[in-house]
C-alpha positions in Angstrom: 16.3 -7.2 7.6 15.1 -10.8 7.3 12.4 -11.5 4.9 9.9 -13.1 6.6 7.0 -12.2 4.7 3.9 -12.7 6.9 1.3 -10.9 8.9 2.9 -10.1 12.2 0.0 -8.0 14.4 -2.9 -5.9 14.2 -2.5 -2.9 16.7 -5.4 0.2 17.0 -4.8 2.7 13.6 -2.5 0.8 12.0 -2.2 -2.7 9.9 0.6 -4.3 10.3 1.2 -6.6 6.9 3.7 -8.9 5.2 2.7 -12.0 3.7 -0.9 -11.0 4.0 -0.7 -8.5 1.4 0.7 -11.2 -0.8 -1.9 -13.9 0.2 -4.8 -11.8 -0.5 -4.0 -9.1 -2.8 -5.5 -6.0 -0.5 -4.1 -2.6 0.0 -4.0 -1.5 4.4 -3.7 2.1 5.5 -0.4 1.3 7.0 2.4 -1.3 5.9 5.5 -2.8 7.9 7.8 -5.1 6.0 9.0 -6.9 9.2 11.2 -9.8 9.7 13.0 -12.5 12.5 14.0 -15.8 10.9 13.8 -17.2 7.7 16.4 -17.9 5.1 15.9 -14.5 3.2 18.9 -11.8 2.4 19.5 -9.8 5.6 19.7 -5.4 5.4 19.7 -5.2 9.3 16.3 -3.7 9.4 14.1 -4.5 11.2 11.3 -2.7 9.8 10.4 -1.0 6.5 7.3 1.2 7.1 4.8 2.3 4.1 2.3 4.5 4.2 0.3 1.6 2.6 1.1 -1.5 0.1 -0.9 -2.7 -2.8 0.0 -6.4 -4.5 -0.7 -6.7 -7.8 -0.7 -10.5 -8.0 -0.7 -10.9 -12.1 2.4 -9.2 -12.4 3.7 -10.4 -9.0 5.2 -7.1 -7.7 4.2 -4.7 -4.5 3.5 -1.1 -5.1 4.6 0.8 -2.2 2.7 3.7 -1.2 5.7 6.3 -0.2 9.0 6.4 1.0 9.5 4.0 3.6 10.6 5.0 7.5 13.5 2.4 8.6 13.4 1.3 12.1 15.2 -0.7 14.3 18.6 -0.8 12.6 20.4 -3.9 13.9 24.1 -2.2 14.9 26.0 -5.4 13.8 24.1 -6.1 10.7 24.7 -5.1 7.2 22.9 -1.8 7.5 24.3 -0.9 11.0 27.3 1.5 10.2 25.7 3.7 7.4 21.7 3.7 8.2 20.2 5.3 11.1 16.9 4.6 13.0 14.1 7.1 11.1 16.0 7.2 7.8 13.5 7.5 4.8 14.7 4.8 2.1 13.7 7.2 -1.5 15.3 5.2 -3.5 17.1 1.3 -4.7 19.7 1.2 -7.5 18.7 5.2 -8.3 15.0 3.9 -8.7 12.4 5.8 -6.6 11.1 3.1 -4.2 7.0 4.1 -4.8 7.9 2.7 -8.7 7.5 -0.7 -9.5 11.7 -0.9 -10.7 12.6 0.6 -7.3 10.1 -2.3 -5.4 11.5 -5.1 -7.3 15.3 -3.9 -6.7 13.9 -4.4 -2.7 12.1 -7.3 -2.9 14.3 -9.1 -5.3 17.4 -8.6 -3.1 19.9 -11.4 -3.6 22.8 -12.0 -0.7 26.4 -10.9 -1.4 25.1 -8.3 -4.4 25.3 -5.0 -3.5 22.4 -2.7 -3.0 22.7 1.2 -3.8 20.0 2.7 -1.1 19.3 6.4 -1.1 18.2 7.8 2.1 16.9 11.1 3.5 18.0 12.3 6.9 17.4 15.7 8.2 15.9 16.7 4.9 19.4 15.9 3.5 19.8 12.9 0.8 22.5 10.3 0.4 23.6 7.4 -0.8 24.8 4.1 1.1 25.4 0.8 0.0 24.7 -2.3 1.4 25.4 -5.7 1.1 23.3 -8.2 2.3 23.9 -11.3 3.7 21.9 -14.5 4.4 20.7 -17.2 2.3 18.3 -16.7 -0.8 15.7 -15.1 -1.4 12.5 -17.2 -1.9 9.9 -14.7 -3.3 6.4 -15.4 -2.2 3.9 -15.7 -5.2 0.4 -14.5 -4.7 -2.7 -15.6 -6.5 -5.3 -13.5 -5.7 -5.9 -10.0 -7.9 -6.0 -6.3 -6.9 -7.9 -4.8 -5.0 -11.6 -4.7 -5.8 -12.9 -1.1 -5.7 -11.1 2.1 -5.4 -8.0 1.2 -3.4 -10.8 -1.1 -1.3 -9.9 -4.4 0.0 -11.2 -7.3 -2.1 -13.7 -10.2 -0.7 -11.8 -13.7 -0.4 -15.1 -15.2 1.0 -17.0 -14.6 4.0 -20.4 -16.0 4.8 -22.8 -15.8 2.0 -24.0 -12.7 1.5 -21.5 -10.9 2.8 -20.7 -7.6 1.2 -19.1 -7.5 -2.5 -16.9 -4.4 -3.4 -18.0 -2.1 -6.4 -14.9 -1.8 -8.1 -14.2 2.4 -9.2 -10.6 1.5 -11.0 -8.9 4.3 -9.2 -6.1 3.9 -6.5 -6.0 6.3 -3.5 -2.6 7.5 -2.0 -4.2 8.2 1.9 -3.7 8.4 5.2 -6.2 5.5 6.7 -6.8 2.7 8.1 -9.0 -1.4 7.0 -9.8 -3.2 9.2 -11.6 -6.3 8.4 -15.6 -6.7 9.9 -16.8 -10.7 10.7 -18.3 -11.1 7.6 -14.9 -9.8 5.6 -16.0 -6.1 4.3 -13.4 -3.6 5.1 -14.7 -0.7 7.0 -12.1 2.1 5.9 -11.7 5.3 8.4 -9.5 8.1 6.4 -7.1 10.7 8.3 -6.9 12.9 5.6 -9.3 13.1 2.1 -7.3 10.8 -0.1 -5.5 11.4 -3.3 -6.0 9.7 -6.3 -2.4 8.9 -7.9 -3.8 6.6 -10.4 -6.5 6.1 -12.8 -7.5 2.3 -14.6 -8.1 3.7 -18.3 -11.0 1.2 -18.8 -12.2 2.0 -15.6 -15.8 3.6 -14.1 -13.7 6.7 -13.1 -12.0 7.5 -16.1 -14.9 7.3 -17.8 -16.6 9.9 -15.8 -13.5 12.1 -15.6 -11.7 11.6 -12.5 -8.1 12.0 -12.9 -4.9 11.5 -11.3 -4.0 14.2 -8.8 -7.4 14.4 -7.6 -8.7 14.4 -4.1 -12.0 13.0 -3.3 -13.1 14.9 -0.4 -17.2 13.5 -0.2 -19.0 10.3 -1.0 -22.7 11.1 -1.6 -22.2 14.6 0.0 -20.6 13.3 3.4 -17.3 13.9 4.3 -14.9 10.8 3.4 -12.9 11.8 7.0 -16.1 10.8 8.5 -17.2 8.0 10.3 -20.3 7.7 8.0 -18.0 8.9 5.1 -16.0 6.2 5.2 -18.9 3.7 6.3 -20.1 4.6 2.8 -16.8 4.2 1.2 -16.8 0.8 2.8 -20.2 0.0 1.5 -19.9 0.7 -2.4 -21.1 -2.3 -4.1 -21.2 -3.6 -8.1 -24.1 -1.2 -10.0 -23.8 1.8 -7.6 -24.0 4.9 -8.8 -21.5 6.9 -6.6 -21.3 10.4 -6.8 -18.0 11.7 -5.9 -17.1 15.4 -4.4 -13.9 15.7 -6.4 -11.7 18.8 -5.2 -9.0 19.4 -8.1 -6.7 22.6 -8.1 -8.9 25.1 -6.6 -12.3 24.1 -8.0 -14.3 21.8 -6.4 -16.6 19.3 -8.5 -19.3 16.3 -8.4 -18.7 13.3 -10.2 -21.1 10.5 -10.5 -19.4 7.0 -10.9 -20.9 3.8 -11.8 -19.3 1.6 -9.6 -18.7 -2.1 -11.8 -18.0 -5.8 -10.4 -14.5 -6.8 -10.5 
């Protein structure tokens, strides 16, 4: 693959990111880490898919949301003898990809030094390495910070008025879908209820209990996997109070959340 960081289409269900994750720090229901052109280390791969991204622009790094599905393998290229099309990447350098080492191995990829990929095939692990080739790798920087409210795009303008994020300080691992209304609010629609795999310690949510591991199956009593679920999801704003149907092991529980202004 080419790095060519930059946002490349926007096709029904799915977001299709790059460079737009870096410009504006938000996190999409579905990433592709696609490339053609550019001076950046080639793999061969032409695209790396997420379940979702998340930039976190102070410490310049992107937090990948799973293992990521590698597609269109270029036969001739780097990656072309040992990877196959629909190969999961689990791993860089023996560091699972979803951790911030793992990322960084990716993203910081340098031509001619060796990269040590562990893949999954057929439910089957194992180890290839690559070397890349191509010219350096200029990493992008980002200046914008992470994402708002709980795993919720952030504002970057818009006319006045338009809607400002409540921020919960929780991160959702999920199977959804942003896409971005005139004004700039991000109307989320979820597959699945979403999981919460992290937890801001001086955030609204810890404070009220919600943990890591949890899956938030309601907002306000109404289903998160439905239109007027995630309509409400969508609409949390600064000084809310949100109250949460929290499903953890097998008991299910309310939690209300004062949503704060990031």
């Amino acid at each position: 693959m080419r790095w060519n960081r930059r946002k490349t289409a926007l096709i029904p269900a799915v977001i299709v990111l790059a460079a737009l994750a870096l410009a504006t720090g938000r996190a999409w229901g579905q990433a592709v880490f696609s490339g053609s052109g550019g001076d950046g280390p080639d793999l061969g791969i032409g695209r790396m898919i997420a379940p979702y991204a998340i930039v976190h622009a102070a410490d310049d790094w992107i937090q990948l949301g799973g293992e990521l599905e590698l597609r269109d393998i270029r036969p001739n290229g780097p990656a072309g003898a040992q990877v196959r099309d629909g190969d999961m990447l689990v791993a860089v350098d023996g560091a699972l990809i979803t951790t911030r080492e793992g990322s960084e191995h990716l993203f910081d990829a340098r031509p001619g030094l060796p990269l040590r990929l562990t893949i999954r095939r057929s439910g089957r692990e194992r180890e290839v390495v690559i070397v890349p080739t191509g010219g350096k790798l200029a990493k992008a920087k980002s200046h914008a910070s992470e994402p708002a409210a709980a795993g919720s795009p952030e504002q970057t303008g818009g006319a006045p008025g338009a809607h400002r994020p409540g921020w919960l300080g929780i991160g959702l691992s999920c199977q959804c879908t942003v896409q971005e209304s005139p004004d700039g609010t991000g109307i989320w629609s979820f597959a699945k209820a979403p999981v919460v795999f992290a937890v801001r310690a001086d955030g609204p949510a810890a404070r009220r209990g919600v943990r890591a591991g949890d899956i938030v199956e309601s907002i306000g009593g109404i289903l998160l996997t439905t239109s007027e679920g995630g309509r409400r999801w969508s609409a949390i704003a600064p000084g809310q109070s949100v109250r949460l149907g929290i499903r953890r092991g097998q008991a299910k529980i309310d939690l209300v959340v004062l949503a704060a202004e990031r």
